[in-house]
MITIVO-292563 format. One line per field, with one value per residue (C-alpha): x, y, z. Coordinates in Angstrom, 1 decimal. Layout:
BEGIN
X	[X,...]
Y	[Y,...]
Z	[Z,...]
***
This chain:
BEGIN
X	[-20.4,-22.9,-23.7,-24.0,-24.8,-23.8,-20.4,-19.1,-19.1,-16.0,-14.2,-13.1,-9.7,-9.3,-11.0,-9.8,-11.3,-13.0,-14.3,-15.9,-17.0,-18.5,-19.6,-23.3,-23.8,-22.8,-24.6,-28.1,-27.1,-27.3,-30.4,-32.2,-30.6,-31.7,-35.5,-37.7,-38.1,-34.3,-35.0,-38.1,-36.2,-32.4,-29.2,-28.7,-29.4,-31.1,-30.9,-34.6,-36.2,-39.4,-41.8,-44.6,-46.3,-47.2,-49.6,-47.8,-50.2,-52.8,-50.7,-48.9,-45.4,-43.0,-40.5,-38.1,-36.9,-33.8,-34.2,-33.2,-34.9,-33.8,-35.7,-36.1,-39.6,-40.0,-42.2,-44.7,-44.3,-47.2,-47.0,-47.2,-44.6,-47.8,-49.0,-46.2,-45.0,-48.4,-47.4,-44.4,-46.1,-48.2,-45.7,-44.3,-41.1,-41.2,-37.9,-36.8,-33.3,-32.7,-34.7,-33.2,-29.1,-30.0,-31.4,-28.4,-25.9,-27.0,-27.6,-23.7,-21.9,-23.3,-23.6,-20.6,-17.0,-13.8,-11.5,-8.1,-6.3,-2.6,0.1,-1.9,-3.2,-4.3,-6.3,-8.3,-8.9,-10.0,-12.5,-14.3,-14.7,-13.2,-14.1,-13.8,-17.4,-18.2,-18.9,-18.3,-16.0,-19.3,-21.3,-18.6,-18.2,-21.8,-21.9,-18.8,-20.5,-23.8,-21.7,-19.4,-22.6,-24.1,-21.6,-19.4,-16.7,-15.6,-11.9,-11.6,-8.6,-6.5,-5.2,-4.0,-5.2,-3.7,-0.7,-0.6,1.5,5.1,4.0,6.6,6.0,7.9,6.0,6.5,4.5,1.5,1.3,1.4,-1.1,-3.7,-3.0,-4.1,-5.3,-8.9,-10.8,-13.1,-14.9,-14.9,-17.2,-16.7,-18.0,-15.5,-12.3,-12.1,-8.7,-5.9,-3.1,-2.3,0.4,0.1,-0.9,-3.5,-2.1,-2.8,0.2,-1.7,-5.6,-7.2,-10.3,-12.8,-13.5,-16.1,-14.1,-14.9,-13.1,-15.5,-14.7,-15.3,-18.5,-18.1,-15.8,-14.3,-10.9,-8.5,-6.8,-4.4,-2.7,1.1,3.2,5.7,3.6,0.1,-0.9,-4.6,-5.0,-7.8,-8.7,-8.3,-5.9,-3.2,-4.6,-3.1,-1.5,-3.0,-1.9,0.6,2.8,5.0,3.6,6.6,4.1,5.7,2.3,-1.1,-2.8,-5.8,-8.3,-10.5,-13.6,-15.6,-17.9,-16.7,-14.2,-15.7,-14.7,-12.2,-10.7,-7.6,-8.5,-9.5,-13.0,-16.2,-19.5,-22.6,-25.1,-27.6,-25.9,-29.1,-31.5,-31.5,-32.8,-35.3,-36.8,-37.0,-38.9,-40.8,-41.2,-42.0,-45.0,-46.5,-46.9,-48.5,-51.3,-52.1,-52.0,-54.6,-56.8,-56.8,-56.3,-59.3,-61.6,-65.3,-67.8,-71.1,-70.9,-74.8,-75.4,-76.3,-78.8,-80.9,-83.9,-81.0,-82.2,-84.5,-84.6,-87.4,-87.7,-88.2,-86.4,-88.0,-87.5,-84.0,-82.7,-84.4,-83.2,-84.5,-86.5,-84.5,-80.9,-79.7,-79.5,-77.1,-74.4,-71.5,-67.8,-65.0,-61.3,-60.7,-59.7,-57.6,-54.7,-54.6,-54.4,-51.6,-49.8,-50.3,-49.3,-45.4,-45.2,-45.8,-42.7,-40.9,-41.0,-40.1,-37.3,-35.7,-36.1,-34.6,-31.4,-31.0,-31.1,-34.2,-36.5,-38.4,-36.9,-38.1,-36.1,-38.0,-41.4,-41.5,-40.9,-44.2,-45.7,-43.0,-43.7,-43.2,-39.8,-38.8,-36.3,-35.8,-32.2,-31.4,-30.6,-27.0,-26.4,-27.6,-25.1,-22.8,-23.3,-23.5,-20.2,-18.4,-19.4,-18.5,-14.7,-14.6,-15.0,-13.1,-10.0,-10.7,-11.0,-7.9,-6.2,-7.7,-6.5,-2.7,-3.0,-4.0,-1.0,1.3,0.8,0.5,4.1,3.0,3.0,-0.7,-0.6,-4.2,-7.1,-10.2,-12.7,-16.1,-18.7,-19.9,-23.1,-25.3,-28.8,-30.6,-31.8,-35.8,-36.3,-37.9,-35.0,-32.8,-35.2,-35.4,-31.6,-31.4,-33.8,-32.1,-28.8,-30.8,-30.8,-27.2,-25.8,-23.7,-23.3,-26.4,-24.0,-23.5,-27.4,-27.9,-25.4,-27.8,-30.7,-29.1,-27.8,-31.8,-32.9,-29.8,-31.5,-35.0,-35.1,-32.1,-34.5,-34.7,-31.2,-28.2,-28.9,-32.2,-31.3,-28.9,-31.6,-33.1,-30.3,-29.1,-33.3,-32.7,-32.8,-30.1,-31.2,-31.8,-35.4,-35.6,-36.6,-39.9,-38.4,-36.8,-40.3,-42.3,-44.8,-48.4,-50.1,-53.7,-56.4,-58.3,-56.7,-53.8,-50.8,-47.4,-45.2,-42.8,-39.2,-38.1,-40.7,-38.9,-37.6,-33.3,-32.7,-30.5]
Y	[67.0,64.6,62.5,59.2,58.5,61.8,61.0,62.8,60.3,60.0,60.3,56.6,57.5,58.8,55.2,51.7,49.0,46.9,50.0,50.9,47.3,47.5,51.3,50.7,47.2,49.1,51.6,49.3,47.8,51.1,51.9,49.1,49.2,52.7,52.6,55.0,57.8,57.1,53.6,54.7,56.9,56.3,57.8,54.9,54.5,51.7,50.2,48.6,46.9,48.5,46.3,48.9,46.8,48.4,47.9,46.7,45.8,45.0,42.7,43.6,43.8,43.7,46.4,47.0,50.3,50.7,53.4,54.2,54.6,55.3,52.9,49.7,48.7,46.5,47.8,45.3,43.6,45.8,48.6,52.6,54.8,56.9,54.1,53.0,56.4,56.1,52.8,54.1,57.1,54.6,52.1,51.7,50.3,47.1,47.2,43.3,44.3,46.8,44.8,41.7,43.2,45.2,42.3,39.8,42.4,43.4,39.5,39.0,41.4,39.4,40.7,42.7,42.8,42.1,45.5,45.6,48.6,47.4,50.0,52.1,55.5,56.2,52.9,53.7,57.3,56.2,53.3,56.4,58.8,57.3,59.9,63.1,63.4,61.3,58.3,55.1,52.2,50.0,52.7,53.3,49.2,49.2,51.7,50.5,46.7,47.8,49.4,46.3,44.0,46.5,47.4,44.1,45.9,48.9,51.2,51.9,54.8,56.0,59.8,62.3,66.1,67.7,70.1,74.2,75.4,75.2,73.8,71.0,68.9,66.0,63.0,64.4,67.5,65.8,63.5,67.0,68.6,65.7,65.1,61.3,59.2,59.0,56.8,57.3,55.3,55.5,53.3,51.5,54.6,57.2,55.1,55.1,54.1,52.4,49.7,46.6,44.0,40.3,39.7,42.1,45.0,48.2,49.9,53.4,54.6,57.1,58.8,61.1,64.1,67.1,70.3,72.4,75.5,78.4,79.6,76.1,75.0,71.6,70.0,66.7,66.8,63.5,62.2,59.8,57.5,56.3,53.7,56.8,60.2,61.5,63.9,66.3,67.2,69.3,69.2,65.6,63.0,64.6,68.0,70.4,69.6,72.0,69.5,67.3,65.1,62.2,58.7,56.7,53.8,52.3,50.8,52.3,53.4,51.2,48.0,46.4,45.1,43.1,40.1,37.7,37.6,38.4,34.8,34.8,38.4,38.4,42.4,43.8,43.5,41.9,39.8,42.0,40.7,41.4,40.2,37.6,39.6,42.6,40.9,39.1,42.0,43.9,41.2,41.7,45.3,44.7,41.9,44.2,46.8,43.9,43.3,47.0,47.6,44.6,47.1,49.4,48.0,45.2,46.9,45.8,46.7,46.3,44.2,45.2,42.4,44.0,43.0,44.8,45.9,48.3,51.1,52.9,53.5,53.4,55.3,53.6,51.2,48.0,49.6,50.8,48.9,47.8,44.6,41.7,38.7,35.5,37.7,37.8,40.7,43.2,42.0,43.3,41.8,41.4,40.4,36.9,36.5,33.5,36.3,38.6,35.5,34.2,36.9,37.7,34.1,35.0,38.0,35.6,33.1,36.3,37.1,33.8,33.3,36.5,35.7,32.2,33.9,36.2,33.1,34.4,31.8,29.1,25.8,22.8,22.6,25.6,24.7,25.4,28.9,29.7,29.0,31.6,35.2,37.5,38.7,35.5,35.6,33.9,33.0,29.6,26.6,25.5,27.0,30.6,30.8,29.7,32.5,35.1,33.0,34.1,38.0,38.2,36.9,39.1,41.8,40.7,40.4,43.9,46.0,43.9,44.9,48.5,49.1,47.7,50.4,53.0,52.1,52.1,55.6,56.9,55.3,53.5,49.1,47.6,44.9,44.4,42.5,42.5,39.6,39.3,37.1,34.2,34.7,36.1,37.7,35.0,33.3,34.5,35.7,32.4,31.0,32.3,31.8,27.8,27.7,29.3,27.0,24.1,26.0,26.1,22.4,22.3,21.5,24.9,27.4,30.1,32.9,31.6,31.0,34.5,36.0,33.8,35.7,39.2,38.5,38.3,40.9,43.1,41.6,42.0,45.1,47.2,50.0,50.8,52.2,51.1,52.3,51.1,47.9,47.6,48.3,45.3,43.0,43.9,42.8,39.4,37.1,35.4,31.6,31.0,29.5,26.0,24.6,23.1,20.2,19.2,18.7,15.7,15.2,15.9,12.5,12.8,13.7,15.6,19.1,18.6,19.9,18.3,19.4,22.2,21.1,22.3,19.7,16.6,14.2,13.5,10.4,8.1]
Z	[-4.6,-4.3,-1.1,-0.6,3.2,4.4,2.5,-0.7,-3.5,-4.1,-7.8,-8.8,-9.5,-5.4,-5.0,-4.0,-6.3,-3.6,-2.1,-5.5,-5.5,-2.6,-2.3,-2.8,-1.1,2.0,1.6,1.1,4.3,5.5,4.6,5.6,9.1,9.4,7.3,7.2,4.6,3.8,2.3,0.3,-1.5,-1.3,-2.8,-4.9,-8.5,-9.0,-13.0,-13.7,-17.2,-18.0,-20.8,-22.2,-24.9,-28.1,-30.7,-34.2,-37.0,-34.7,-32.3,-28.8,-29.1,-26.2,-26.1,-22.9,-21.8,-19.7,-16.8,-13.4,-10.4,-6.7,-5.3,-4.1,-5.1,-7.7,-10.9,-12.2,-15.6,-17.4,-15.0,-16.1,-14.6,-13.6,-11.7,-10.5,-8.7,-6.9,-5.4,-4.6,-2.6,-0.8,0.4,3.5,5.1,7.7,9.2,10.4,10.2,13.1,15.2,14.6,14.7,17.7,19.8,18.7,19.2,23.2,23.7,22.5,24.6,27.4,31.2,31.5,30.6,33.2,32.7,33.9,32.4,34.0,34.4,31.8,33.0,29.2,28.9,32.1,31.2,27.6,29.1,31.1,28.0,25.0,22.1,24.8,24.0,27.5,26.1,28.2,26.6,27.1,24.5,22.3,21.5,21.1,18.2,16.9,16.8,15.8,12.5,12.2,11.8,9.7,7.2,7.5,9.6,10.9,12.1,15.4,15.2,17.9,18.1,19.9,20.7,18.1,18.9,18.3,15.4,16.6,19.6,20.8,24.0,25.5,26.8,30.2,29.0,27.8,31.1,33.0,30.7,30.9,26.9,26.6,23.0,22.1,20.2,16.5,14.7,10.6,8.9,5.6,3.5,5.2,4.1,0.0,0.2,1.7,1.3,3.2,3.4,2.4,6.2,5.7,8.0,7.2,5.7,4.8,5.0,3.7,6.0,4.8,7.5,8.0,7.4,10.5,9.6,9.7,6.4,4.7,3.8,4.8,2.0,2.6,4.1,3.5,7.1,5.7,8.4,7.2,9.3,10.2,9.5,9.5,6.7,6.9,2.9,1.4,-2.0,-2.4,-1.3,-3.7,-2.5,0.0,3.4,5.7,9.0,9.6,12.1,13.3,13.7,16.5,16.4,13.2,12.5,11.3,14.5,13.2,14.1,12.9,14.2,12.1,13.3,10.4,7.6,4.1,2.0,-0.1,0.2,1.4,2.5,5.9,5.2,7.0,5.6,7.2,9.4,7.3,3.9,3.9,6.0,4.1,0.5,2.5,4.0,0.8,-0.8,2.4,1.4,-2.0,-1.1,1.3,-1.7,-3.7,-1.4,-0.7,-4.2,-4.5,-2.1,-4.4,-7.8,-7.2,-5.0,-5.8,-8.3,-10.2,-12.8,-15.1,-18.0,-21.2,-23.6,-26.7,-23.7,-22.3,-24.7,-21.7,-18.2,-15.9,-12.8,-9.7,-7.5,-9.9,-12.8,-12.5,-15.1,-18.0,-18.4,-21.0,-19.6,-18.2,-17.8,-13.9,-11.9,-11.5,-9.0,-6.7,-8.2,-5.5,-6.2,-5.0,-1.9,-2.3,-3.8,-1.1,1.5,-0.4,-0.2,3.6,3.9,2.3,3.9,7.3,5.7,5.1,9.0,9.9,7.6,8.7,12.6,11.7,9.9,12.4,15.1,16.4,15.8,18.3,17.9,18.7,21.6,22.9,23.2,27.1,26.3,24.9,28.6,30.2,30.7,28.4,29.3,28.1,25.7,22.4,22.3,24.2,21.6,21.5,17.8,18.8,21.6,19.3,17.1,20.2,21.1,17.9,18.0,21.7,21.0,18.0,20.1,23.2,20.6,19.1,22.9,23.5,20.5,21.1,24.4,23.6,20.7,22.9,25.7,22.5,21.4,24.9,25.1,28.2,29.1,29.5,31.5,32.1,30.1,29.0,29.6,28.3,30.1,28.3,30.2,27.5,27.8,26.9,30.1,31.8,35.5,35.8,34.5,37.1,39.9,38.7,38.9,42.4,43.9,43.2,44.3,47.5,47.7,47.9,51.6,51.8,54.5,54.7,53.6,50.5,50.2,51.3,48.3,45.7,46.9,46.9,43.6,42.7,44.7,42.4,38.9,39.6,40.9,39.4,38.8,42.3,42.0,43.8,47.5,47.9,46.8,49.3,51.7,50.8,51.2,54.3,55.4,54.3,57.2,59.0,58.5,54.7,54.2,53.7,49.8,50.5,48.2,51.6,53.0,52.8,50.4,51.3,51.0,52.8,50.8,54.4,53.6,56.0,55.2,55.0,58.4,58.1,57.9,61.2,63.2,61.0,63.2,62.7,60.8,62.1]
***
């Protein structure tokens, strides 16, 4: 069975119509998240119009042939499939898109997240290893987000350890045997199916699995999640049930997390992050081809004008070419320049536009930042944290929703919460050392001073490690120092200083 991003392409028939729809649009998101050797040559059949121009009674005659290539360079008008396959071998892949998700995505999850798991010994359990694979609630959400923004949305599905044959146990029994839910993601690709209400609930799904039976080798198996059963099929989703169970929830133990709504489908899907990056960057990919094919295509050479004296050659550097009185010289020909700059000027637009759809772009309203350091970041305008706004409460609602559905099938009452900060990456050191100063100003006792500057001391140097930070705090003095804003300004032009603070008289 073929593979289409490590997933079996599935038979139409097994196949839900928007996910047939929508197969290969997630799958080019895919690819030009992940780049590389993948996106040079991908899984996807691409359909392109070929011209060849043929000779008919003396005249060219333009004649298009359909074929297919899995690529997604663009072929030139008059260009030979020959040709054309050694363009192909020579280009190269810029990736804008990870870069640009990757850097929105950790400046939207901000600078931590308020936990609370209640009365829930399952929800605190899960937020230390959520997949039993040790990974922390903070690093599952960020793989689950990076494929949500990616692919437009992604499942977050809670399950259980599955039971021995003929095993039985109580809820009692699985609280003594440590048995507690886990989390999985599934992105679009590994669901081909499913149903939903007119609310848009999930009412059954359909999940494509690795078959890790040693005597398999590595067929799809079907997981297929009803409202009151579970069901493991092989062979399809009408195949054989080799695994099966009970579902108490009454509800499909899946959520969504998707960073916006796809318009007008009334469907649990998402609109990608990249649904106007991707195009952009490969045109991107496509006009860097064009100028290195210039390179190559239009390199320089020595144009000889001809003439009747061309019949002999005469040896020597004078006589090298026997060329009739009043004709020029031999010359060198390059290709104009003018092309190749005017392509290295889109390819600049290209960057530009892509950082400005990805809300990485420097405003007007940022001019100061080109005279900060470079750990300056780019993300500050009002509309940026906006967007970062809008990402962040998506996924504050999904962990929410995730954690009540792990409570649920642990049969246990969450009480808790879960808070994101709305303080997002997007601020400098220098930033934060501006803002402390003039918190310094304030009239407020020196303990509350002296938390502002261990709260630094924490930021800056957090890759000193924990203890020897604390070190450093427990140095800082007693008295806070005194802004030097407080002091007079320095008025004499004979090198003497304005007086320290402490020497000012009281004013009455």
């Amino acid at each position: 069975m073929a593979l289409h991003g490590g997933v079996p392409r599935i038979p139409a028939a097994f196949c839900h119509p928007l996910y047939l729809q929508m197969r290969d649009l997630w799958r080019y998101y895919e690819l030009s998240y992940i780049g590389g050797s993948d996106y040079l040559t991908p899984d996807i059949r691409v359909e392109w119009v070929f011209v060849s121009y043929r000779d008919s009674n003396g005249s060219e005659v333009a004649t298009e042939e359909q074929g297919d290539l899995n690529s997604f360079l663009f072929p030139y008008a008059r260009e030979k499939i020959p040709f054309y396959r050694q363009r192909l071998r020579r280009s190269w892949y810029r990736n804008l898109c990870q870069p640009s998700l990757d850097t929105v995505r950790d400046h939207a999850l901000g600078e931590g997240v308020d936990r609370d798991a209640g009365l829930s010994p399952a929800v605190a359990a899960v937020w230390e290893d959520v997949d039993h694979m040790g990974s922390t609630v903070d690093e599952w959400v960020k793989e689950g987000l990076t494929q949500a923004m990616t692919h437009g949305h992604v499942m977050g599905v809670v399950d259980l350890p599955r039971y021995l044959p003929g095993e039985v146990r109580t809820l009692k029994d699985e609280q003594a045997l440590g048995v507690r839910p886990y989390g999985m993601w599934y992105t679009p690709l590994q669901m081909p199916n499913w149903d939903a209400d007119r609310f848009g609930a999930f009412t059954r799904c359909e999940f494509l699995e690795e078959d890790q039976r040693p005597d398999t080798k590595g067929a799809p198996l079907w997981r297929i999640l009803y409202r009151d059963r579970w069901e493991v099929r092989e062979g399809g989703p009408e195949g054989t049930v080799i695994d099966e169970g009970p579902n108490p929830l009454g509800r499909v133990p899946v959520e969504v997390l998707r960073v916006a709504k796809l318009p007008g489908v009334k469907q649990p899907l998402g609109q990608s992050f990249l649904h106007a990056i991707a195009p952009l960057n490969q045109q991107l990919y496509n006009t860097d081809s064009m100028r290195d094919e210039l390179k190559y295509r239009q390199g320089p050479f020595l144009g000889v004008p001809g003439g009747k004296g061309m019949s002999r050659m005469e040896i020597g550097l004078e006589d090298a070419f026997g060329l009739p009185e009043n004709v020029s010289p031999p010359a060198w020909v390059t290709m104009p320049s003018h092309v190749y700059e005017v392509l290295s000027a889109q390819i600049a637009e290209f960057v530009l536009t892509i950082r400005a759809l990805a809300g990485l772009s420097r405003g007007t309203s940022e001019q100061s930042i080109s005279a900060r350091s470079g750990e300056a970041l780019l993300i500050e305008t009002q509309d940026k944290r906006a967007l970062l706004s809008g990402i962040r409460h998506e996924v504050e609602d999904f962990e929410t929703r995730f954690a009540q559905l792990v409570a649920d099938v642990a049969q246990q009452t969450w009480t808790g919460h879960v808070k994101y900060s709305d303080q997002y990456l997007v601020r400098s050191f220098t930033d934060d050392l501006e803002e402390a100063t003039k918190f310094m100003h304030l009239p407020i006792p020196r303990e509350a001073k002296n938390e502002v500057l261990a709260e630094m001391i924490r930021k800056r140097l957090k890759h000193l490690g924990a203890e020897r930070i604390d070190a450093l705090v427990r140095l800082l003095p007693e008295d806070a120092p005194v802004p030097l804003a407080l002091a007079p300004p320095d008025i004499g032009g004979n090198g003497v200083g304005a007086p320290v603070a402490e020497t000012l008289p009281t004013q009455e």
